[in-house]
N, CA, C and O atoms as a DFTB+ gen file, in Angstrom:
572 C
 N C O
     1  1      79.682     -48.778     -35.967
     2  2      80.194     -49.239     -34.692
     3  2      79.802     -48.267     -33.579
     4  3      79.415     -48.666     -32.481
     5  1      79.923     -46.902     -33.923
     6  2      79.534     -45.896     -32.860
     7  2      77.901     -46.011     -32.177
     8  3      77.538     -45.793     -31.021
     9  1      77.230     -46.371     -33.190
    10  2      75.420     -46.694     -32.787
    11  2      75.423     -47.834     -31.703
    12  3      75.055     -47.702     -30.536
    13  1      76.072     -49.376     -32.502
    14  2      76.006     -50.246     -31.981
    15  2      76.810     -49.756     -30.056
    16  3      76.298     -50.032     -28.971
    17  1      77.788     -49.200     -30.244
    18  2      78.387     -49.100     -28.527
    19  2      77.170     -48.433     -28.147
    20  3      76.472     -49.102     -27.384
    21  1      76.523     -46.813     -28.600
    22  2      75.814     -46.466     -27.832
    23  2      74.041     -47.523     -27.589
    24  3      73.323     -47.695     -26.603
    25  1      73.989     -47.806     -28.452
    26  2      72.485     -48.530     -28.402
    27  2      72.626     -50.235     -27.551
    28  3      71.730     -51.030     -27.270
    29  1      74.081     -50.319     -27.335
    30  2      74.520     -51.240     -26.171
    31  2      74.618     -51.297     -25.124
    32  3      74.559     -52.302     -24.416
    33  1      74.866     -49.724     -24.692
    34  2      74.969     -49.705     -23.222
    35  2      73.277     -49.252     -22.577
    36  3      72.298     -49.008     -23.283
    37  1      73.326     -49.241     -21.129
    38  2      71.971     -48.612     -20.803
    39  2      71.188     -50.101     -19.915
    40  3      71.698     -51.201     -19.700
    41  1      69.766     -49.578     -19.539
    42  2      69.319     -51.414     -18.980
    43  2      68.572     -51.656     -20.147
    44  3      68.277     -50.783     -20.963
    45  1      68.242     -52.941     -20.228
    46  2      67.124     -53.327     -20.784
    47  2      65.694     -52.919     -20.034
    48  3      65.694     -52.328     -18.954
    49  1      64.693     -53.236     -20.607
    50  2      63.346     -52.708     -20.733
    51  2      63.099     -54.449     -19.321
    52  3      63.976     -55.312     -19.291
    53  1      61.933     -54.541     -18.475
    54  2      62.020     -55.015     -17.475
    55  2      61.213     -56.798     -18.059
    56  3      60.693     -56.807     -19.174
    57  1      61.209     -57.452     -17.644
    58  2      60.090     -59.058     -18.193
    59  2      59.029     -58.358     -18.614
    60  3      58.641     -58.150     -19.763
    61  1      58.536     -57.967     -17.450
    62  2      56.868     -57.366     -17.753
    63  2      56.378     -56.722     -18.986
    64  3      55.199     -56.621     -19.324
    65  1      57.653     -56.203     -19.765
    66  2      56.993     -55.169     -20.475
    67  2      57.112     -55.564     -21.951
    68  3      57.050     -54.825     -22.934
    69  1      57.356     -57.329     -21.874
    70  2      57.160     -57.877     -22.984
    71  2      55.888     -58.846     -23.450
    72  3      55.698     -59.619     -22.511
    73  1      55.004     -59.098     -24.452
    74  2      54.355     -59.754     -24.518
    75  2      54.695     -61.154     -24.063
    76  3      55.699     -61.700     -24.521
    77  1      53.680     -61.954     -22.917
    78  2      54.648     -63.380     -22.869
    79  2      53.949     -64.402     -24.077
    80  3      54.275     -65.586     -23.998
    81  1      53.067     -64.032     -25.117
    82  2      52.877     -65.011     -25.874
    83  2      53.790     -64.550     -27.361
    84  3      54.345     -65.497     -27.919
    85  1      53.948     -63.270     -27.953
    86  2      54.676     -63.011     -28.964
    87  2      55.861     -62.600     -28.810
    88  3      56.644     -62.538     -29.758
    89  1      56.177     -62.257     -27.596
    90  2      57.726     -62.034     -26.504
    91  2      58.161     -60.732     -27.759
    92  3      59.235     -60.817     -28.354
    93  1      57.481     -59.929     -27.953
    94  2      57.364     -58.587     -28.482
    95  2      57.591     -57.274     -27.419
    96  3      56.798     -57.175     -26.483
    97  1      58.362     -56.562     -27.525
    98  2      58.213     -55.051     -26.655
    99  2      57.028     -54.639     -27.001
   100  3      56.649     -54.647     -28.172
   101  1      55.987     -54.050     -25.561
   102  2      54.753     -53.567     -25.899
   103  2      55.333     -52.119     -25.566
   104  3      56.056     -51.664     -24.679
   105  1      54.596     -51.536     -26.836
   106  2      55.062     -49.849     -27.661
   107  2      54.351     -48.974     -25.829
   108  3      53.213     -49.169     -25.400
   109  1      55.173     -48.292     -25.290
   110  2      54.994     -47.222     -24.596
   111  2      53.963     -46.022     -25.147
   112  3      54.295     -45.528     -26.225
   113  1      52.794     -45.521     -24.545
   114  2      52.472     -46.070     -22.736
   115  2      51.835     -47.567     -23.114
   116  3      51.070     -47.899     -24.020
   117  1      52.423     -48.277     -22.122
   118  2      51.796     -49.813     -21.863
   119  2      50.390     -49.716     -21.691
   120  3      49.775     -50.583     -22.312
   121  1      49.811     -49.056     -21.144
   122  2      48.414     -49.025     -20.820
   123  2      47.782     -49.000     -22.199
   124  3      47.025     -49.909     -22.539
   125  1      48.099     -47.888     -23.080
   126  2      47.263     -48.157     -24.131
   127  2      47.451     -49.089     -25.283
   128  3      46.648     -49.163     -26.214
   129  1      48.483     -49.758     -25.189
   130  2      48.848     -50.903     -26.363
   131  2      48.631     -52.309     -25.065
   132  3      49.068     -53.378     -25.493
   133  1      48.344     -52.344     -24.373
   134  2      47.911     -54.133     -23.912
   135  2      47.076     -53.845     -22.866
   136  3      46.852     -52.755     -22.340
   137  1      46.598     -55.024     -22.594
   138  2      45.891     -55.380     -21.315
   139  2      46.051     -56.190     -20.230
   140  3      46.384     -57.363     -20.397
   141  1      45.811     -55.615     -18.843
   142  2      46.453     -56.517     -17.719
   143  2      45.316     -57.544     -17.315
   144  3      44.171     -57.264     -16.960
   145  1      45.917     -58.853     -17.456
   146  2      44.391     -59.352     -16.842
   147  2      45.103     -59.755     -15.456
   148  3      46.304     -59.713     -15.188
   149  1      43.877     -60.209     -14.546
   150  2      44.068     -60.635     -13.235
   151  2      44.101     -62.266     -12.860
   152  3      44.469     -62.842     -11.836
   153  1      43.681     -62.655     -13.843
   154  2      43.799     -64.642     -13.728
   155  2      45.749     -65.001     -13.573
   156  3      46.336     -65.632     -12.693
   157  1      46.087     -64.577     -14.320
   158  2      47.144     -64.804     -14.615
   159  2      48.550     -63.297     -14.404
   160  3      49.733     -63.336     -14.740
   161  1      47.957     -62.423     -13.901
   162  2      49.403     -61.308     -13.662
   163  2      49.688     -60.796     -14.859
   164  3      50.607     -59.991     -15.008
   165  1      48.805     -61.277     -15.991
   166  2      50.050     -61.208     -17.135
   167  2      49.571     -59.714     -18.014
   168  3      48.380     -59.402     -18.002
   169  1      50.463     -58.951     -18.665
   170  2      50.626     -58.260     -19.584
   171  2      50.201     -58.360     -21.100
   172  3      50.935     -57.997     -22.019
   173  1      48.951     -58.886     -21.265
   174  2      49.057     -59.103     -22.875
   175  2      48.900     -57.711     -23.822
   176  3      48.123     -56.806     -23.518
   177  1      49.668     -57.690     -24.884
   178  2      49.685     -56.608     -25.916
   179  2      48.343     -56.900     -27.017
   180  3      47.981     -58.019     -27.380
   181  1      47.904     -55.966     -27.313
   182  2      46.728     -55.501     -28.163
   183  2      46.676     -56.587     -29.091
   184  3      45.742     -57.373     -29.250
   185  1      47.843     -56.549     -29.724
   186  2      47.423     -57.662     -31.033
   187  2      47.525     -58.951     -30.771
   188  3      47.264     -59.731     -31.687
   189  1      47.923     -59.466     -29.480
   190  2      47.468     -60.777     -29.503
   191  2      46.406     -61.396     -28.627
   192  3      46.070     -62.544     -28.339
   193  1      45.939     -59.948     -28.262
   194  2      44.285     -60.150     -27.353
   195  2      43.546     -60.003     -28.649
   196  3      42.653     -60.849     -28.597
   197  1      43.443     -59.175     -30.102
   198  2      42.976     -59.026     -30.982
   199  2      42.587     -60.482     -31.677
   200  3      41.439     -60.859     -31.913
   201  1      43.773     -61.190     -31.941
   202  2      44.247     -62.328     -32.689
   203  2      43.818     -63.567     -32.188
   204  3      43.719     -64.588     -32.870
   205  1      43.455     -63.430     -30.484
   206  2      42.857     -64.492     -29.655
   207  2      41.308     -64.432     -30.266
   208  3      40.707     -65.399     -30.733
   209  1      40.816     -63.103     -30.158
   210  2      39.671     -62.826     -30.437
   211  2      39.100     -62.820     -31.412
   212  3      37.882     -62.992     -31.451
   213  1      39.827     -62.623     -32.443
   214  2      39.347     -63.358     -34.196
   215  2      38.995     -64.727     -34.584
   216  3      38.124     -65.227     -35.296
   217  1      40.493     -65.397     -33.491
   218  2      39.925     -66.765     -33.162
   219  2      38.434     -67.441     -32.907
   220  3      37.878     -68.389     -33.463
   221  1      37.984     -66.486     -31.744
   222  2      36.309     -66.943     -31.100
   223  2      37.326     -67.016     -29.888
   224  3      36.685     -67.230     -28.859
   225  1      38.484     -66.928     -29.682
   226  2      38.529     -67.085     -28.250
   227  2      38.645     -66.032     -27.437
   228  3      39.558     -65.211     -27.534
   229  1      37.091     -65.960     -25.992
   230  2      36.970     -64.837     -25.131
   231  2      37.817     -64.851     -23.881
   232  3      37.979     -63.747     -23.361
   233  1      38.398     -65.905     -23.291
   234  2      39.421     -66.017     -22.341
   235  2      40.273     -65.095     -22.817
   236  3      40.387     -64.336     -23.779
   237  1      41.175     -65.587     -21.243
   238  2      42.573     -65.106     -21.205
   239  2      43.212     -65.475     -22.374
   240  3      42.886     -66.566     -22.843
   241  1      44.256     -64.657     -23.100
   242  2      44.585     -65.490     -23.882
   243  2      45.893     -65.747     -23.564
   244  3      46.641     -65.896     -24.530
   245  1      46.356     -65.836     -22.501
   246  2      47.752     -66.462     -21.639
   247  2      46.699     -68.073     -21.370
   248  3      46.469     -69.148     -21.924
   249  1      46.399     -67.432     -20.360
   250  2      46.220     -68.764     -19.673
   251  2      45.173     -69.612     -19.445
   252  3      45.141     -70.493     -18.586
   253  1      43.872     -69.187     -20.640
   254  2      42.720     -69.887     -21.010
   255  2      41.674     -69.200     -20.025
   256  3      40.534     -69.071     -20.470
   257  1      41.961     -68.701     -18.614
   258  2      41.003     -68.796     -17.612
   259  2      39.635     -67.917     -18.376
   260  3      39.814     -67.265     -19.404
   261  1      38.610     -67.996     -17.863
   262  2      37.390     -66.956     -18.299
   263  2      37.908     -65.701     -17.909
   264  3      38.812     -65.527     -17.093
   265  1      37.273     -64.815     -18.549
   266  2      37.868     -63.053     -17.696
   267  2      36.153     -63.012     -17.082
   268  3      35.036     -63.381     -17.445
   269  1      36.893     -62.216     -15.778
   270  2      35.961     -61.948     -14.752
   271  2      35.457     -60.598     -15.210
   272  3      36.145     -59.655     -15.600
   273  1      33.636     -60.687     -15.055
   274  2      32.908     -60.125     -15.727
   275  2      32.299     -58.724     -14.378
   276  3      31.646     -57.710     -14.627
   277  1      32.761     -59.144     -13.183
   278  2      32.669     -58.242     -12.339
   279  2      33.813     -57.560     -11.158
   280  3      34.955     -58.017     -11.190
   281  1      33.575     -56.767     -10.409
   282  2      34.974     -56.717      -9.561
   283  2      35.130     -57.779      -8.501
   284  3      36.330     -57.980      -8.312
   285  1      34.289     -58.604      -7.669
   286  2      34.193     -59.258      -6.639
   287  2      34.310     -60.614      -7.275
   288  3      33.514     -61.352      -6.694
   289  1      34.956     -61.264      -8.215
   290  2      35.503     -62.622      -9.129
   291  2      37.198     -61.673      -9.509
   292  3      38.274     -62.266      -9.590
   293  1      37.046     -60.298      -9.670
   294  2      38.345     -60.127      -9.869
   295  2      39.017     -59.905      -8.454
   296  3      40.247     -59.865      -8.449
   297  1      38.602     -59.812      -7.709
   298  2      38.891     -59.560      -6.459
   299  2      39.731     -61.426      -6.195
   300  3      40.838     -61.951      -6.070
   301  1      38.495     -61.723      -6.234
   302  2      38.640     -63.061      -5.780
   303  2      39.801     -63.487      -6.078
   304  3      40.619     -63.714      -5.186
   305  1      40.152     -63.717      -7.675
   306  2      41.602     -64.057      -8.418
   307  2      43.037     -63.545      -7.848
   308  3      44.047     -64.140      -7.470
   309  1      42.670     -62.160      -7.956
   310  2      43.797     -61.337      -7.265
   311  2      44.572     -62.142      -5.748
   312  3      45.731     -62.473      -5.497
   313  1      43.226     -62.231      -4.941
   314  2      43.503     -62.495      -4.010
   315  2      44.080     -64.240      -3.602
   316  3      44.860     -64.657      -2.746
   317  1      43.410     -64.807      -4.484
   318  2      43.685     -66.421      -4.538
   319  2      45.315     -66.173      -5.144
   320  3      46.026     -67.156      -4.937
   321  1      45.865     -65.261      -5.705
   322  2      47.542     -65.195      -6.017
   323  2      48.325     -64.956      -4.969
   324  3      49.462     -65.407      -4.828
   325  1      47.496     -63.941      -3.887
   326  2      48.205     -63.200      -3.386
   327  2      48.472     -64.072      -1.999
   328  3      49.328     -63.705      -1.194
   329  1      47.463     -65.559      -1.739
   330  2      47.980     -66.587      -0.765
   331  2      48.863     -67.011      -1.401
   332  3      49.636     -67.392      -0.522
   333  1      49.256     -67.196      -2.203
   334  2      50.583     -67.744      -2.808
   335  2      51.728     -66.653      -3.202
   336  3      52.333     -66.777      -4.267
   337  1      51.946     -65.804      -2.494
   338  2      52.484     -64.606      -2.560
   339  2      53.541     -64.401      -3.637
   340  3      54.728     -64.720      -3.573
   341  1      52.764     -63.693      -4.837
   342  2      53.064     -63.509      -6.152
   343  2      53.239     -62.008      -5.773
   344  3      52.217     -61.357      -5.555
   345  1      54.341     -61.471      -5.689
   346  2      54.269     -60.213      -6.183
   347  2      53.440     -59.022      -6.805
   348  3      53.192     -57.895      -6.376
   349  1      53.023     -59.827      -8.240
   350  2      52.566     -58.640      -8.880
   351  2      50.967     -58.675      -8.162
   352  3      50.335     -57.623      -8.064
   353  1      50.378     -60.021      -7.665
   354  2      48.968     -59.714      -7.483
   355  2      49.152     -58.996      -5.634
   356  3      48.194     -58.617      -4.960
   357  1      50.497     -58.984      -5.216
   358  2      50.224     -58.385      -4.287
   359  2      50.449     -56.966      -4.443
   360  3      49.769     -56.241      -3.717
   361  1      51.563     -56.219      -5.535
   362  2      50.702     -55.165      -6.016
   363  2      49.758     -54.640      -6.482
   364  3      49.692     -53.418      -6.617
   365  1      49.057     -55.253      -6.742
   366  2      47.700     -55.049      -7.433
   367  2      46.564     -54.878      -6.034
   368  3      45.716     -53.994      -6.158
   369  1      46.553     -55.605      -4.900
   370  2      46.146     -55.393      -4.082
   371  2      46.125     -54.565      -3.320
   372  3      45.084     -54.184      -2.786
   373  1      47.332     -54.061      -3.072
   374  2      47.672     -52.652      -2.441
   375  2      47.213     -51.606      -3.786
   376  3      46.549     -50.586      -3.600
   377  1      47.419     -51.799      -4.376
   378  2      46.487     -50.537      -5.904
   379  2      45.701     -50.283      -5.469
   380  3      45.550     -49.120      -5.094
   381  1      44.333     -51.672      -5.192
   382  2      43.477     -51.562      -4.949
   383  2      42.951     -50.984      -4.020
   384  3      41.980     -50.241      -4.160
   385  1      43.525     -51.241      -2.907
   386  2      43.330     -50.980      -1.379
   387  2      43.889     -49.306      -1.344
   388  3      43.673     -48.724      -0.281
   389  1      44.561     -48.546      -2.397
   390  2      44.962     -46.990      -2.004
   391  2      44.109     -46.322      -2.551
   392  3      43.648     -45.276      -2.094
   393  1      43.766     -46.900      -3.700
   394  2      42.572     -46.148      -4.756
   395  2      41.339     -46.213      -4.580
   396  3      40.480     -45.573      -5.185
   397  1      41.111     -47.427      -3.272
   398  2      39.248     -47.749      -3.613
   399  2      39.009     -48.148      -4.796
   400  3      38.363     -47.602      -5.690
   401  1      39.819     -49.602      -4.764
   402  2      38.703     -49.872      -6.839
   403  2      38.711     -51.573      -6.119
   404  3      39.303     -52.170      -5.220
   405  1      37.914     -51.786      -6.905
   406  2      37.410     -53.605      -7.042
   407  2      36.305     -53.303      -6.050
   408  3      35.879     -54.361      -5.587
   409  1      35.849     -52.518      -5.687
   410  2      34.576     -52.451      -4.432
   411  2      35.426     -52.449      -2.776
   412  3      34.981     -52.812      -1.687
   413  1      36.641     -51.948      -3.102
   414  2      37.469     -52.290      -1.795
   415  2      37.324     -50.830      -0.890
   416  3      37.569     -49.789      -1.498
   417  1      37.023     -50.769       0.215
   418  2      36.942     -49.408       0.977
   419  2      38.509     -49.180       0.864
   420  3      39.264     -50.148       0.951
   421  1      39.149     -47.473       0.605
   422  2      40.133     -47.024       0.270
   423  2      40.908     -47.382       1.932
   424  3      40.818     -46.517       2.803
   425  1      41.227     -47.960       2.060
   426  2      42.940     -47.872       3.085
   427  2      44.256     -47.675       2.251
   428  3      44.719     -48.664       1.683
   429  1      44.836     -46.565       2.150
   430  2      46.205     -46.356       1.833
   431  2      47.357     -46.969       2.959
   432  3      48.525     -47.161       2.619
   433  1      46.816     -47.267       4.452
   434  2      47.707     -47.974       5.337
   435  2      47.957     -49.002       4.996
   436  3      49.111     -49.114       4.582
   437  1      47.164     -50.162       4.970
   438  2      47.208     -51.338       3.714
   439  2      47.757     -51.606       2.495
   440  3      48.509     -52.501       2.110
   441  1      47.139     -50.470       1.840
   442  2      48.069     -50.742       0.673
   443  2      49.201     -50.229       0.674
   444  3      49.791     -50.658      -0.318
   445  1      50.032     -49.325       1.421
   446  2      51.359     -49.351       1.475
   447  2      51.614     -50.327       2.364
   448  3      52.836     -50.475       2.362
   449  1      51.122     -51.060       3.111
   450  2      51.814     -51.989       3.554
   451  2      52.317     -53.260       2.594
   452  3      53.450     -53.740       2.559
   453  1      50.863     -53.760       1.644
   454  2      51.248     -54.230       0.452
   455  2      51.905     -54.382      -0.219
   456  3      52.461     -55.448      -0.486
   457  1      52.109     -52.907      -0.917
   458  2      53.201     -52.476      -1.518
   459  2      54.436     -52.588      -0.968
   460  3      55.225     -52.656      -1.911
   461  1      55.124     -52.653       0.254
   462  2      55.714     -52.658       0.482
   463  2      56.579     -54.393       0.442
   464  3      57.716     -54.647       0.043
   465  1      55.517     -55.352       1.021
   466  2      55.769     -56.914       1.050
   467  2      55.572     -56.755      -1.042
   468  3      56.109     -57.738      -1.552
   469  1      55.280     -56.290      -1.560
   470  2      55.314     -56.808      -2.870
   471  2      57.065     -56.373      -3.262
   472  3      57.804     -57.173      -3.835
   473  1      57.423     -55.258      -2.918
   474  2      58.555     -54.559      -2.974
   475  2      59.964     -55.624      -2.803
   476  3      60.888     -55.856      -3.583
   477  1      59.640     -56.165      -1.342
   478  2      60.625     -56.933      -0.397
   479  2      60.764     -58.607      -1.462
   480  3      61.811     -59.249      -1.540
   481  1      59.439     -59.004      -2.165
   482  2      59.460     -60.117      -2.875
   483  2      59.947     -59.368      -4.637
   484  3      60.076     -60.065      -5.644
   485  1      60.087     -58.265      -4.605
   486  2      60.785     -58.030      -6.275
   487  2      60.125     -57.373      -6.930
   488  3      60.592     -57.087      -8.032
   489  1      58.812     -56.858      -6.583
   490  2      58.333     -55.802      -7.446
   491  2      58.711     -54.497      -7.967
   492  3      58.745     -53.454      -7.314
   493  1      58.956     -54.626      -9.040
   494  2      59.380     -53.240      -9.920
   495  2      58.343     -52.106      -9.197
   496  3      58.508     -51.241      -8.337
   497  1      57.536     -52.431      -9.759
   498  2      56.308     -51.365      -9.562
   499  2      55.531     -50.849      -8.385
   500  3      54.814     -49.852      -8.304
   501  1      55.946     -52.074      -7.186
   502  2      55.677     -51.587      -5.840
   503  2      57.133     -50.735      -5.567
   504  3      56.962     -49.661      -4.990
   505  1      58.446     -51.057      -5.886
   506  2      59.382     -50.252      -5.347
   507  2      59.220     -49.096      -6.297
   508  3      59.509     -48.204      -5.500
   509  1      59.004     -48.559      -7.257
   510  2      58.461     -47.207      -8.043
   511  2      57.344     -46.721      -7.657
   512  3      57.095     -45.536      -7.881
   513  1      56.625     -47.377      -7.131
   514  2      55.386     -46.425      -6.143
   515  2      55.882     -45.686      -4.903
   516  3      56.127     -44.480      -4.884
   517  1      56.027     -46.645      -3.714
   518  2      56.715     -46.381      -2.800
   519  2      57.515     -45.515      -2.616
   520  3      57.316     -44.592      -1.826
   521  1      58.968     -45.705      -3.576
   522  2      59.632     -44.573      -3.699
   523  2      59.100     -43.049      -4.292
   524  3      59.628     -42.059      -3.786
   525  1      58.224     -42.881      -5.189
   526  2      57.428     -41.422      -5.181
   527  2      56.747     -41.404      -3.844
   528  3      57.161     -40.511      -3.105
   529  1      55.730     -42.231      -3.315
   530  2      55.181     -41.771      -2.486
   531  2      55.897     -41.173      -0.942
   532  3      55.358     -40.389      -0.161
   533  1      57.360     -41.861      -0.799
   534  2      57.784     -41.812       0.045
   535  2      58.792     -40.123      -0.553
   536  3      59.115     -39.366       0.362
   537  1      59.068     -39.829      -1.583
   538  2      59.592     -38.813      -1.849
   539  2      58.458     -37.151      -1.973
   540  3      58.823     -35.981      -1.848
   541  1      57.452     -37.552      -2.177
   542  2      56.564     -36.490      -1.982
   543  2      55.839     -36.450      -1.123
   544  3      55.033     -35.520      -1.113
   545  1      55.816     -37.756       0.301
   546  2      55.110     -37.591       0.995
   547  2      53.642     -37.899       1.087
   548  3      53.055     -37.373       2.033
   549  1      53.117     -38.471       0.473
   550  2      51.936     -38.959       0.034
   551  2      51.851     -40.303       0.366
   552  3      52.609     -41.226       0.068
   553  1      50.333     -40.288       1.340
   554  2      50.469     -41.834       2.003
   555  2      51.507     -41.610       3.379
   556  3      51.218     -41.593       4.576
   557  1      52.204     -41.525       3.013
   558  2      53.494     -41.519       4.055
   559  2      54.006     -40.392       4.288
   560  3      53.815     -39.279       3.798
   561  1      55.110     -41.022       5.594
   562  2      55.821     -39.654       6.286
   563  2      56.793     -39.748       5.017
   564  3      57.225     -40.776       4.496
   565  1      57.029     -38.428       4.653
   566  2      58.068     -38.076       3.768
   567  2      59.519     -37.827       4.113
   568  3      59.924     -37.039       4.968
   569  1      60.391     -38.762       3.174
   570  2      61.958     -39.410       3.616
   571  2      62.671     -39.218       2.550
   572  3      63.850     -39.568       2.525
């Protein structure tokens, strides 16, 4: 009974950080047990990008789409989400836009602005950016 109270209380682990086809916890660090694709936002874990792929199937294996074989088709995707203002592809945009990746010239003004509208629509991960950056000052005036 003493395990069960303590292994009861606390939060749960967030949507994202479950496989959405085997609805499995992907084993920490996330980065190295799954892959993010950009068609779909989604989180897939190792073994069922593996298991797609034993299949013969090279898509997504969420959501069938082809995976984009360059940055300017991943660009494209990202951005075709982000008119429909999805959160996570509007974090991903501001990523893009602080780091210089997808072929994007680096603006960190942008992408914290990004980040920030991804934040205001529910992003975990834009409000955990933000908040370091805004606590060490980086990017931003420090608060």
């Amino acid at each position: 009974l003493k395990d069960e109270k303590l292994y009861g209380q606390g939060l749960e682990r967030p949507e994202g950080d479950f496989c959405p086809i085997c609805t499995l916890p992907i084993p920490l660090p996330m980065d190295e047990h799954s892959g993010f694709n950009a068609c779909c936002m989604k989180r897939i874990c190792n073994g069922c990008d593996y298991a797609a792929e034993k299949r013969g199937m090279d898509d997504c294996a969420f959501c069938r789409t082809p995976i984009p074989d360059n940055d300017a088709d991943t660009l494209a995707m990202i951005q075709a989400r982000v008119v429909k203002k999805d959160p996570a592809a509007i974090y991903n945009l501001g990523d893009a836009y602080c780091h210089g990746k997808l072929g994007l010239q680096k603006d960190t003004r942008k992408g914290v602005e990004l980040w920030t509208e991804a934040a205001e629509l529910g992003s975990i991960e834009a409000l955990f950016d933000l908040g370091n950056y805004y606590h060490s000052g980086a990017w931003v005036e420090k608060d």
